[in-house]
N, C-alpha and C positions, 0 to 999 in steps of 0.2 A: 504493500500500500504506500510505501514510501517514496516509492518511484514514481510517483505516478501526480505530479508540479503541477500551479496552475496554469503553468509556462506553457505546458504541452498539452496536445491534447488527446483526448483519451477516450476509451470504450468501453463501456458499461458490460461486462459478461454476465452470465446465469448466477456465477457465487464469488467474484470480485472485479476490481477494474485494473484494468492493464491496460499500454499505453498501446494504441497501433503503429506507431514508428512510420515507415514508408506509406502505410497504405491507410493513414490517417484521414483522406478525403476521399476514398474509393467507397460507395453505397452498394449495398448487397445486390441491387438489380444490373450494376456495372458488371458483375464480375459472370461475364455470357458466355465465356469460352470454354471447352470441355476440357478440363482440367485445373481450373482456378476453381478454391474453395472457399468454403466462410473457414476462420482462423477457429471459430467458436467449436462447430462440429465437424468441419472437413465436410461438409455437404457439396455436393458438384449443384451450380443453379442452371436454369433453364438458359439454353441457348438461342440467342433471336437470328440465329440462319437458317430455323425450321420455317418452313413455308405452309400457311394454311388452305386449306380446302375452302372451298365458295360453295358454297349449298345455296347460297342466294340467289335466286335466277337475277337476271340484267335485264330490266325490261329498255332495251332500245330500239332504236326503229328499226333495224334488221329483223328485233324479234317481236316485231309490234305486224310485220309485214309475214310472218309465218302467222302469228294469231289471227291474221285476218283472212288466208288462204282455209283456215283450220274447222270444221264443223263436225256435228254430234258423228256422221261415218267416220271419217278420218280418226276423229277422238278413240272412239272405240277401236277402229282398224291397228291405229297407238296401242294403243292399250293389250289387245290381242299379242304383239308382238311382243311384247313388255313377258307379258305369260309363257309363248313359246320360249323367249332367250331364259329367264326364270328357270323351266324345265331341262332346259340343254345347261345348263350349269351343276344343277342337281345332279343329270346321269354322267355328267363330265366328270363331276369331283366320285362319284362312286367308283366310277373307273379306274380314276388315279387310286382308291383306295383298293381296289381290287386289284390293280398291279405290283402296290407297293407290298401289301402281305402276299401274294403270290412268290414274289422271290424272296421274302423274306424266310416264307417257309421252306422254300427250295435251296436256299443256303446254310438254312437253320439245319436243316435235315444232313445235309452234306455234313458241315463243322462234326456235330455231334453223332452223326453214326460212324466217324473215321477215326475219331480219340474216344469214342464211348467201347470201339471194338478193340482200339487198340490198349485202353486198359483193362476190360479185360484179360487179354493176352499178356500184358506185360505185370499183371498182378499174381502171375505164375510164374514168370519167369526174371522179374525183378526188375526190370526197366520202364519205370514208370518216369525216368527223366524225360524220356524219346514222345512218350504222351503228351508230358508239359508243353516239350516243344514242340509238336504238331499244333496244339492247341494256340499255343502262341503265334505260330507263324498264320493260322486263319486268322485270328482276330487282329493281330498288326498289319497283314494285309488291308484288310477291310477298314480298319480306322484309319489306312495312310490313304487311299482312294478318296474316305469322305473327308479326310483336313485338304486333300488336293481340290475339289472342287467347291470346299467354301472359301479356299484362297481366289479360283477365279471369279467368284459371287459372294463378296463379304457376310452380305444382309441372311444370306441363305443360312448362316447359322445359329444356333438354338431353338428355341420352340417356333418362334415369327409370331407368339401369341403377344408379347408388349406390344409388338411393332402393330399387326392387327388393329390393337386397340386402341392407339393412338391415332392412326388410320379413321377408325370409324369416330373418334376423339374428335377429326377435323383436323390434324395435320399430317401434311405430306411428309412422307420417310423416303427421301430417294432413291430409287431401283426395289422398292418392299414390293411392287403387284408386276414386275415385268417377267417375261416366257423364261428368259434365262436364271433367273430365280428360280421359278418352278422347276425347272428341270436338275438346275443344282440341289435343288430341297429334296425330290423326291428319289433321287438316285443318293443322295449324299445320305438322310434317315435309312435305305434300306442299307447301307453297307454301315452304319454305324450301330445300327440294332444287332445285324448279323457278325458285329465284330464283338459281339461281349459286352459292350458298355451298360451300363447301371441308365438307358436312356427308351424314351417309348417313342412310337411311330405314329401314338393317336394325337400329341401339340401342334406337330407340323404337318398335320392332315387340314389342322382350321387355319392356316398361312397359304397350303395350296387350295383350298375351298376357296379362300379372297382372293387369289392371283388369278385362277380360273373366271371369278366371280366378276375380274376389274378386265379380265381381256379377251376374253369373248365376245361380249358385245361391242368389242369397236374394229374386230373382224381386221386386225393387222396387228402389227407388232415392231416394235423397232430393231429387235432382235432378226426379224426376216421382216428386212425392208420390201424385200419384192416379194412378197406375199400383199395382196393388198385388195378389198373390194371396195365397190360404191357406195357405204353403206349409213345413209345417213344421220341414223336414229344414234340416240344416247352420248353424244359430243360434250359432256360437261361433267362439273364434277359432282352434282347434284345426280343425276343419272347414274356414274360410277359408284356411288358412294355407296346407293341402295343395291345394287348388285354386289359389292363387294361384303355386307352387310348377309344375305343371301349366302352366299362363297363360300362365309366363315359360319355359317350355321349350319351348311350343308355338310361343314367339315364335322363338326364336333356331332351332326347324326352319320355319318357312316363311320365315326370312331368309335362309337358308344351305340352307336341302332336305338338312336334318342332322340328323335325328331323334334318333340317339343322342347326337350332342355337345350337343342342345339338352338332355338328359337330364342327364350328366354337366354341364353348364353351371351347370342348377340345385344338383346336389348340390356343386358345386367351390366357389363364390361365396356360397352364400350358407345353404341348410336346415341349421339347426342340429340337425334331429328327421328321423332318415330307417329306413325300415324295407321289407321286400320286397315287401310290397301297394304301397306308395307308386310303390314304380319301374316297377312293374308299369304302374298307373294313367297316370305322367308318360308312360311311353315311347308310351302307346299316344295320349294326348293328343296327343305332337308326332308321331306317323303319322299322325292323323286329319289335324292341321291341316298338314304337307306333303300329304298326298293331295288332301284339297280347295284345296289354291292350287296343284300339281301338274295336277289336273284342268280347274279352270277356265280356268288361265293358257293350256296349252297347246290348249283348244277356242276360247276367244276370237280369241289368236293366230292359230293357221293352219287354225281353222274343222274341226277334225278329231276332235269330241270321243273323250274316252277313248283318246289316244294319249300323253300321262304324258311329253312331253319337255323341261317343265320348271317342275322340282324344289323351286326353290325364286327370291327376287327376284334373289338374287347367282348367276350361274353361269358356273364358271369355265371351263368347255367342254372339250375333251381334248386330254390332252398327248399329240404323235404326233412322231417325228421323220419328217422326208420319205423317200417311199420312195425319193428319187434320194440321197439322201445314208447312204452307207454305214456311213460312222466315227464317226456319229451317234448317242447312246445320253442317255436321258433324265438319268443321271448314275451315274456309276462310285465305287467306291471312293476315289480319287484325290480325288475333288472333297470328299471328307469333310471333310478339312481344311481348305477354303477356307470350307461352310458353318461350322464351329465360329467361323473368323476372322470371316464375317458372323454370327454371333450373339453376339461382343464386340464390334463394333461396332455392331449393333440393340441391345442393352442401353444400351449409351453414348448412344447418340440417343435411346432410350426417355428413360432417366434426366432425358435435359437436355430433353424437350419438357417432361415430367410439373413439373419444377425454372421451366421459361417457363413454364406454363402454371396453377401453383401463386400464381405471383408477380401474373400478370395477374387471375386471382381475388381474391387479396386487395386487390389497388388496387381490383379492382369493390366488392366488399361496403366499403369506408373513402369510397370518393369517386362514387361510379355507384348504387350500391340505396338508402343514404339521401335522394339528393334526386330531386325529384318524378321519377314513371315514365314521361314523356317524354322521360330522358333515357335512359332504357331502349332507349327506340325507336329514337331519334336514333345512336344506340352502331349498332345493328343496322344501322342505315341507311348510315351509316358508313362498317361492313366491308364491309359489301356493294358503297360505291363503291369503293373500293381493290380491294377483287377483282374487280368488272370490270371497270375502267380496269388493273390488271395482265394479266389473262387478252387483253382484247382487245390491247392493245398486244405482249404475249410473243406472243402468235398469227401479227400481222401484219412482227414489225421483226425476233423474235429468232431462226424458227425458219430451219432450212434443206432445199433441195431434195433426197429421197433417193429415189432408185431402186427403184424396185418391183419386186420378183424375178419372172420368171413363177410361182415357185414357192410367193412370195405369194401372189401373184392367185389361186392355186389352193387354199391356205388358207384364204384368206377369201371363196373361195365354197363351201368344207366347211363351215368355221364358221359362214356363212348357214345352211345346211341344217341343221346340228348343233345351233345354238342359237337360230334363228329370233327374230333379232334387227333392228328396223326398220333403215333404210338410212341415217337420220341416226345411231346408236347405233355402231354397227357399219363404215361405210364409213370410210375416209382423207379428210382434207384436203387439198383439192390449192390453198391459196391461195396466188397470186401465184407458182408452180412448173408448168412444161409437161407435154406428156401423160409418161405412166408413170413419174411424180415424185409425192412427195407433202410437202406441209410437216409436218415429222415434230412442232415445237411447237403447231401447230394442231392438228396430229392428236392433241394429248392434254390441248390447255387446253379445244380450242372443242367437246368433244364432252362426254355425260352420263360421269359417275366411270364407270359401270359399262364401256363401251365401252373408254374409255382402259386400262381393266385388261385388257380381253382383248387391246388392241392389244399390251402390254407382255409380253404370256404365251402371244400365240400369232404374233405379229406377226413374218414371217420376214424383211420389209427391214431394214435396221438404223436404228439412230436412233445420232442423232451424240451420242458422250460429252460434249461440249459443252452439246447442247439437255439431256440426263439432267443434268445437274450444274444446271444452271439451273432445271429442273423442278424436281427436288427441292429446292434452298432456296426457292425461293418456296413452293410447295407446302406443307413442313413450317412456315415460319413462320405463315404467312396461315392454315394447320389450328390453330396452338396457338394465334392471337387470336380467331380464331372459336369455338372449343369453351367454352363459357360466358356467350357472349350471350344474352339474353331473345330465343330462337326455340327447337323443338324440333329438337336436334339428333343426330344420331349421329358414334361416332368411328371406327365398324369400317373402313368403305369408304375415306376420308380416308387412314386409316394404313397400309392396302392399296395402296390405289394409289401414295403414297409410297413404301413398302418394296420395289414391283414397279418403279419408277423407279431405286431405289439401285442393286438386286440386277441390273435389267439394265444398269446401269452399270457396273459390276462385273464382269459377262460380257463387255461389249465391251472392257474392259481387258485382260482372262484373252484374249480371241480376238486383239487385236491387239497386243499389245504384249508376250507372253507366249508368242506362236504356238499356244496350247491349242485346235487345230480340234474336236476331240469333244465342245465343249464346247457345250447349248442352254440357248439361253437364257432358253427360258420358264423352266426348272427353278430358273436361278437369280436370275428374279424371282420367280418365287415362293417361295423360299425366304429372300429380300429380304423381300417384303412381312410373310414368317411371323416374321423377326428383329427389325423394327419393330415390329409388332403384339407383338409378345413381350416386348419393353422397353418401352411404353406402356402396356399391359394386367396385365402378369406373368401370364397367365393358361397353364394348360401343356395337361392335362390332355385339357378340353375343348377346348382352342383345337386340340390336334394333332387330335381326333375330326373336328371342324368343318371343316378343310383339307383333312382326306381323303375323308373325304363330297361335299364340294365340288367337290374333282379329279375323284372316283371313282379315284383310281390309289393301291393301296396297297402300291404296292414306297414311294412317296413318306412312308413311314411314321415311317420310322426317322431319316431327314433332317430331316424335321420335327419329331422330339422334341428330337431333341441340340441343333439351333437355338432352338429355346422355351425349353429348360431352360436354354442359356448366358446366351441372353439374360437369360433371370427372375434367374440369381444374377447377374448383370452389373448390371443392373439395381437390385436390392432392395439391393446396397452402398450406395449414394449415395440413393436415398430410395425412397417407397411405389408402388403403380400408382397408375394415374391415376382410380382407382376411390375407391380407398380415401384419397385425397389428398381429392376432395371430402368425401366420408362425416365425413370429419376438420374440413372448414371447417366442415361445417354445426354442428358439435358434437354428432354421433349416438352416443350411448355404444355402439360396438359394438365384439362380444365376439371375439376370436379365434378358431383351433382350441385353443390349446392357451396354457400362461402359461408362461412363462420358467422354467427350472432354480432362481433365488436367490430367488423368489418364497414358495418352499417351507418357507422361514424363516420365514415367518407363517402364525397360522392363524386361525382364522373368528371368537376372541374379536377379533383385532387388527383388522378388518374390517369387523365390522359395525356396526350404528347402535344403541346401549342406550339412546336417550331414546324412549322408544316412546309413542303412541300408543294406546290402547286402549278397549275396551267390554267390559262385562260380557255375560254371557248376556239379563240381564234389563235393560233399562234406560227410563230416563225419556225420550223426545221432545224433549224438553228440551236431554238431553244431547247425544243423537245431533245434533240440529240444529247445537249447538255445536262439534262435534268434526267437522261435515263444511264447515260454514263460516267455523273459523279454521283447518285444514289442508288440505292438498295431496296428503294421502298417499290413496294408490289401494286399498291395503287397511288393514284392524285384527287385532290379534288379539284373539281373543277368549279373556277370563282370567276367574279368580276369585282376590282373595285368601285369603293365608294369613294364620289366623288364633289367638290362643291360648284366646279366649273368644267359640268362634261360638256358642254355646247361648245367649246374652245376648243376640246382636245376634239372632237368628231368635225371640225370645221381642218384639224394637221394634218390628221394622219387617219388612213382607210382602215389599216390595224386598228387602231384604237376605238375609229366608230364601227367596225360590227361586233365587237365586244358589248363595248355601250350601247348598242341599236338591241343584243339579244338581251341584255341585262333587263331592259326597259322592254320588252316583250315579254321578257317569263314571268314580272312580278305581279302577282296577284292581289288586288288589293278589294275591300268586302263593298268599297259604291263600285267601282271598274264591273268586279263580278254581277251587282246585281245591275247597272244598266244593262249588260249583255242578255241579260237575262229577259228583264224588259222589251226589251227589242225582237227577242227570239218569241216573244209571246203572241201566239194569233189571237186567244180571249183572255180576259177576264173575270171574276164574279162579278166583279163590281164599276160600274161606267166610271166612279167618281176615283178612282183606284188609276184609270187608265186615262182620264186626263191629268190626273198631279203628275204620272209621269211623265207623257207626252208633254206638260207645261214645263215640269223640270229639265227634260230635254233639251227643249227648244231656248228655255233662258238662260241656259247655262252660256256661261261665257268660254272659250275656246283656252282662255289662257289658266282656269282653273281646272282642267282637267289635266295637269299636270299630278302627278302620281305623290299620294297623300304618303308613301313609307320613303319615297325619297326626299320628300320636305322635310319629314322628321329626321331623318340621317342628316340632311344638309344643316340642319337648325342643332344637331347634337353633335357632328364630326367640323373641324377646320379641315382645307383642303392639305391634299399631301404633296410635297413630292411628285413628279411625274416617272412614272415607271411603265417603260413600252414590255411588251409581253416579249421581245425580243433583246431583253437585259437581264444580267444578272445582279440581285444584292449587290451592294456594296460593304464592303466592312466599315467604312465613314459615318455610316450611316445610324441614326438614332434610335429608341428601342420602338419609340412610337414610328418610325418610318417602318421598319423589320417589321411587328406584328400592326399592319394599318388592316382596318375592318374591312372583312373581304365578305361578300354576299355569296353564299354556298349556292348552286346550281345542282351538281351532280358528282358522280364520283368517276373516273375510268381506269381500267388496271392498265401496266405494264408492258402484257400480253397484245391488249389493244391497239396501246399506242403503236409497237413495233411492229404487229400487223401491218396496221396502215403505213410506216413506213416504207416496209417492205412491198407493197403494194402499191405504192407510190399516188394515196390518195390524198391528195392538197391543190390548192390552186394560185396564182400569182395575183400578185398585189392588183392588177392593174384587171380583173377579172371578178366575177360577182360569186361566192359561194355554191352556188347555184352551179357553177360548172366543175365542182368538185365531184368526179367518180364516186360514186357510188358502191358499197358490197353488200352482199348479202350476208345472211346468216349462215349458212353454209360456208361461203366463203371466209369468214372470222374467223369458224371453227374448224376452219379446213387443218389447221398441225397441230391439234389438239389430240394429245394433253401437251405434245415438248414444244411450245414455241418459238420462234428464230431469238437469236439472242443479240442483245445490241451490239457487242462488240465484233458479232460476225456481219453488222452489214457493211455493204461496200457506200462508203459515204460518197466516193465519187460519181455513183450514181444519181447523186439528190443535189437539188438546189437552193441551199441554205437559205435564200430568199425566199423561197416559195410558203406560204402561208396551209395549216391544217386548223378544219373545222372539224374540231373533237366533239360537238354538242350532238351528230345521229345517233352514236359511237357510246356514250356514255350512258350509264345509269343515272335517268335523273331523278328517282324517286327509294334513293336505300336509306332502311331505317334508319333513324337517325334519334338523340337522347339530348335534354338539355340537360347544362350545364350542372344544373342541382339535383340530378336523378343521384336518388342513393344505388349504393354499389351492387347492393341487389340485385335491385333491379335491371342495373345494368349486365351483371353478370346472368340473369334467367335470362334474357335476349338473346344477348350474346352467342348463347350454349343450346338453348333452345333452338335457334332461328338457323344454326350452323354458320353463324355470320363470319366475314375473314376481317371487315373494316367496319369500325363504328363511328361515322364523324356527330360531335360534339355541336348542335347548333344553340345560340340563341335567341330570344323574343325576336331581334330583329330581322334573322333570316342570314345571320353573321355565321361562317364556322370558324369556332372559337377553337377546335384540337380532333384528335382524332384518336379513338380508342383501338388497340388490336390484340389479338391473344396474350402479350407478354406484358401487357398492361393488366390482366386481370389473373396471370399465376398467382399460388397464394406467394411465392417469394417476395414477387414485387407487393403485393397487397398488405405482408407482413412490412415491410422497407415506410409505404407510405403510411402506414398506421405507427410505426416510431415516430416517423416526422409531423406526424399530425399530435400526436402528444408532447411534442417536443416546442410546438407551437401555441398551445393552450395557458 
């Protein structure tokens, strides 16, 4: 405390004050880059080089000129197609899921029938090293394949469920929905499941559902440029969104054969814009794509087409208790209690992977992604040895011989029949144990995830509390240093199978130590795996739909909510899911449901951005080039000033009066509106009604219909400065000249402007607007989504002189907040409305700032509510 002078100035921490030294005047919203922290928690802030989605349509006259072509046929014929591409994304994404388990099993089967024969053989004659190593070189194989192809497609690695969700969040991840993704995702997950790893195939099944979801419907790709049709429907990102929206729901039902959680999945996680056609649409996406990996799966399988037995890649198969055991019941009231206790302890173990697995990311991004991308590989390579020199060695030394019920043996030949699962997948381990014994840690390291989980949930021998307790710490560690290497990864199956390890841990506690015979155990691994899953994920809603879909048993309803929910608040004390933990390293500015109660204290002046950027209606080429090549900003508004002697300036220069010529055309004022009104009237009620106006009319004097909101600007502004739309700022310049009151019009992006650059839509001085070309709609959206970028155009083609009417071009009607809207409110819009630009207007018709996603993260919202107290 001693350090800390009135000399210098200093920073208020949690539990004392230290001084900041260099970075004494740096504000937490400053610090945007990936890899500057707050000094406080080392937290990474959101970075403002994410680009947002526009869910807002643009109503200009391009697209005022399709609405008027447009009626109730066409509407529907719309709409009709909306349904087909819907559908074709559905069987799209089932497909991909029916490819990727296809070779999965085909690999799976290979790996383990070549080291399952060869130990065996070598448990006779003492060479079990030659097994290891067979073992090893499949699975080092297969994990150097998928680190090589997320070296060529970065994005392609891990689950793609943050990126998803920030996606349907409203912002752009770039290369997260393009072909070449897809194709790295879904080759790179199948050789990293079939290499061993502690990773599942169902996360990056709902990343390829959105890539399928965002690229289908625009029927090309940049990946295969000469692939390419006519095709003009869904050019925007309001269109894409709700398809990729679709994609990712389609994914999570042919992962799970969960239609409706894959529904709910989407709207819980991540659409910030949702509406009753939409639901309509998704739910029927994620039926199409369960029916088509439903249908294929189960004709390939057991050769039977159109027999629909299985659902989806994850299947949990049914919970029966045996008809010889009488006292047997799936779970009683009784047991209520014990799930609450396992979902405080699933919350706790959530908390503390999400807490390990936050820490091993940030070592990767400081000491692992900056140096060359071989060591990327080398990492991957790595995990992959330690996990199978753990798995092989836990298999052969840890596990123990257990007894095999007859009443097993009769189970899992139901379960054959029931879930038509191959004989490696599905059968016991019997290594180094006699007949009707099985190595119960074989039987859950050396077999595919999916298997081990039905051993755990339908498996009537017992497994030794012993092998569970061992299972599970290796398991849980070696899943939280895996989830974030360069492979394409999933965390669902992982944390499944761990949680279905705890929970029957658990069980054989309650059975032996507790005497509780009524007790089965599938019920409460799987209410295990749901409390795990629930403390890693936080997810409630969908995650309880998607277990019971999965089960099909929906007495398991209720047990499964109260578990999810203890867990999420058990959880969400001590920090975020494991979702939103990445979302956060990457620096995504993304938005909440909803902002904090004390937030409320500010409102949308405290907030937004007042150095604005702008264009006029009319402008120079000149300017425009300037203003798209020293900034960064994604839209302008589009202004005119206020002026006290514009009769002067429209008498100089032709620039300056069609600006002032549109200004005084747009403004609307409530006599102007109602004479027109008057005028436009054939009757009457009343005679007496229609001669006060006709008298008012006619006596009006010519010089008083001069417009009543520009007397009052004139009578409340002095004149400024003259500023041509074809100058830059000056630095000389005073603060009232910099922020002079500028009358908001409309808004135009970026995108737009260099369009028409590109396009070479403007006209010369010496010419009336009027002979300015003209686009259409179509044409706007013609290089959508990549448009030309400013520093690739050739400026020798353009004529600096040459004047652009941006007013067709622009949005003239985007919500817009004044100045004292509280935060709230500004943030339901916001989020709701899928908005990318909020401009700030006041009473007068002035845009005073402009709001944009980075204005309303809670970082920055935490930053201005310091200063807002600090000014009190």
């Amino acid at each position: 405390m001693a350090g800390c002078r009135a000399s210098s100035q200093c920073c208020c921490c949690k539990f004392c004050c230290c001084c900041c030294g260099e970075h004494e005047t740096r504000t937490p919203e400053e610090l945007t880059i990936l890899g500057e922290t707050q000094e406080e928690e080392d937290e990474i802030l959101p970075r403002k080089d994410y680009e947002s989605l526009d869910y807002d349509r643009c109503i200009n006259d391009p697209y005022l000129e399709v609405l008027e072509t447009m009626d109730n046929k066409k509407g529907r014929r719309f709409e009709a197609v909306k349904w087909l591409v819907v559908c074709a994304i559905g069987v799209c994404t089932g497909l991909v899921g029916l490819f990727v388990d296809y070779f999965v099993r085909l690999f799976t089967q290979l790996k383990f029938g070549v080291v399952q024969a060869s130990v065996e053989e070598c448990s006779q004659k003492g060479c079990l090293a030659l097994s290891l190593l067979e073992l090893l070189g499949f699975n080092l194989t297969f994990v150097f394949l998928a680190s090589l192809l997320v070296l060529i497609e970065p994005v392609a690695a891990g689950s793609g469920i943050p990126e998803i969700k920030c996606y349907l969040n409203g912002v752009k991840i770039p290369g997260i929905v393009r072909l070449r993704t897809l194709v790295c995702k879904v080759f790179g997950v199948l050789f990293s499941v079939a290499g061993g790893l502690f990773v599942g195939k169902e996360g990056p099944m709902v990343h390829s559902g959105a890539v399928v979801g965002a690229g289908l419907p625009q029927f090309q790709s940049i990946s295969l440029r000469k692939i390419q049709f006519n095709f003009p429907y869904f050019r925007s990102d309001r269109d894409k969104r709700n398809f990729v929206s679709a994609g990712a729901a389609a994914g999570i039902a042919a992962a799970f054969g969960a239609p409706i959680g894959g529904t709910l999945f989407t709207l819980e996680e991540g659409s910030s814009f949702w509406n009753q056609g939409l639901t309509w649409k998704v739910l029927f996406c994620s039926m199409s794509a369960t029916f088509t990996l439903n249908f294929f799966r189960s004709g390939v399988q057991f050769g039977n087409w159109g027999s629909f037995q299985l659902p989806g890649l994850l299947n949990f198969g049914e919970f029966k208790c045996s008809d010889s055991d009488k006292k047997c019941h799936l779970w009683t009231a009784m047991d209520m209690g014990f799930f609450v206790v396992m979902g405080v302890i699933g919350g706790l173990l959530g908390a503390i992977f999400n807490c390990l697995n936050k820490r091993l990311a940030k070592y990767r991004m400081r000491n692992v992604h900056p140096k060359p991308k071989l060591v990327r590989v080398l990492e991957s390579l790595l995990v992959s040895l330690v996990t199978t020199m753990v798995v092989f060695v836990a298999s052969m030394v840890l596990g123990e011989c257990r007894e095999l019920s007859p009443s097993s043996r009769t189970r899992n030949n139901s379960l054959h029949l029931q879930m038509v699962t191959e004989d490696v997948n599905s059968s016991t381990k019997t290594f180094f144990c006699p007949n009707d014994t099985y190595n119960d840690m074989a039987t859950l390291f050396f077999n595919p995830q999916e298997s081990a989980i039905l051993q755990l949930f339908h498996q009537d021998g017992t497994f030794s509390p012993v092998t569970l307790a061992l299972f599970f710490v290796l398991y849980f560690l070696l899943a939280c240093w895996t989830y974030g290497i360069s492979v394409p990864s999933g965390l669902f199956v992982p944390i499944l199978l761990c949680g279905a390890a705890y929970g029957r841990l658990v069980a054989n506690l309650l059975k032996s130590y507790i005497g509780l015979g009524h007790i089965y155990s599938g019920t409460f691994a799987l209410i295990g795996a749901a409390a795990l899953l629930g403390g890693v994920v936080r997810m409630t809603i969908s995650l309880t739909v998607i277990l019971i879909e999965s089960t099909n048993e929906i007495t398991y309803g209720l047990p499964i909510m109260i578990t999810l929910m203890v867990a999420k608040w058990i959880g969400d004390y001590f920090n975020k899911g494991i979702y939103d933990i990445h979302v956060g390293l990457r620096g995504v500015p993304l938005l909440e449901w909803e902002t904090e109660v004390e937030m409320d204290k500010l409102r949308a002046s405290d907030i937004m951005e007042p150095n604005l950027t702008y264009v006029y209606p009319h402008t120079r080429i000149q300017s425009l080039v300037s203003i798209l090549r020293t900034t960064v900003h994604h839209a302008f508004p589009v202004v005119t000033e206020n002026r006290g002697n514009e009769k002067e300036f429209m008498k100089g220069n032709q620039l300056i009066s069609n600006n002032i010529k549109f200004k005084k055309s747009s403004i609307l004022t409530r006599a102007g509106e109602q004479r027109k009104r008057s005028q436009s009237m054939k009757s009457y009620p009343s005679s007496e009604l229609r001669n006060m106006c006709d008298e008012h009319i006619a006596s009006e004097d010519p010089a008083e219909k001069e417009d009543l909101l520009q007397q009052m600007l004139e009578r409340r502004y002095t004149p400024y400065p003259n500023l041509y739309p074809d100058q830059s700022p000056s630095e000389d310049w005073t603060m009232e000249e910099r922020f002079r009151p500028l009358t908001f019009h409309g808004l135009i992006l970026r995108s737009q402007l260099v369009t028409l650059l590109v396009r070479g839509v403007c006209y010369s001085e010496s010419q009336s607007s009027a002979n300015q070309p003209r686009l259409s709609y179509a044409e706007m959206a013609e290089d959508y989504p990549r448009y030309p970028d400013i520093h690739d155009l050739d400026l020798t083609l353009l004529n600096p002189r040459m004047i652009v009417d941006v007013t067709p071009y622009m949005n003239p009607s985007p919500f817009t907040v004044s100045p004292n809207t509280h935060v709230s409110q500004v943030f339901n819009l916001f989020r709701t409305m899928g908005l990318r630009h909020l401009p700030v207007v006041n009473a007068m018709g002035e845009i005073v700032g402009i709001i944009t996603r980075h204005n309303l993260t809670y970082e920055f919202l935490q930053a201005r509510l310091r200063q807002h107290y600090h000014t009190m």
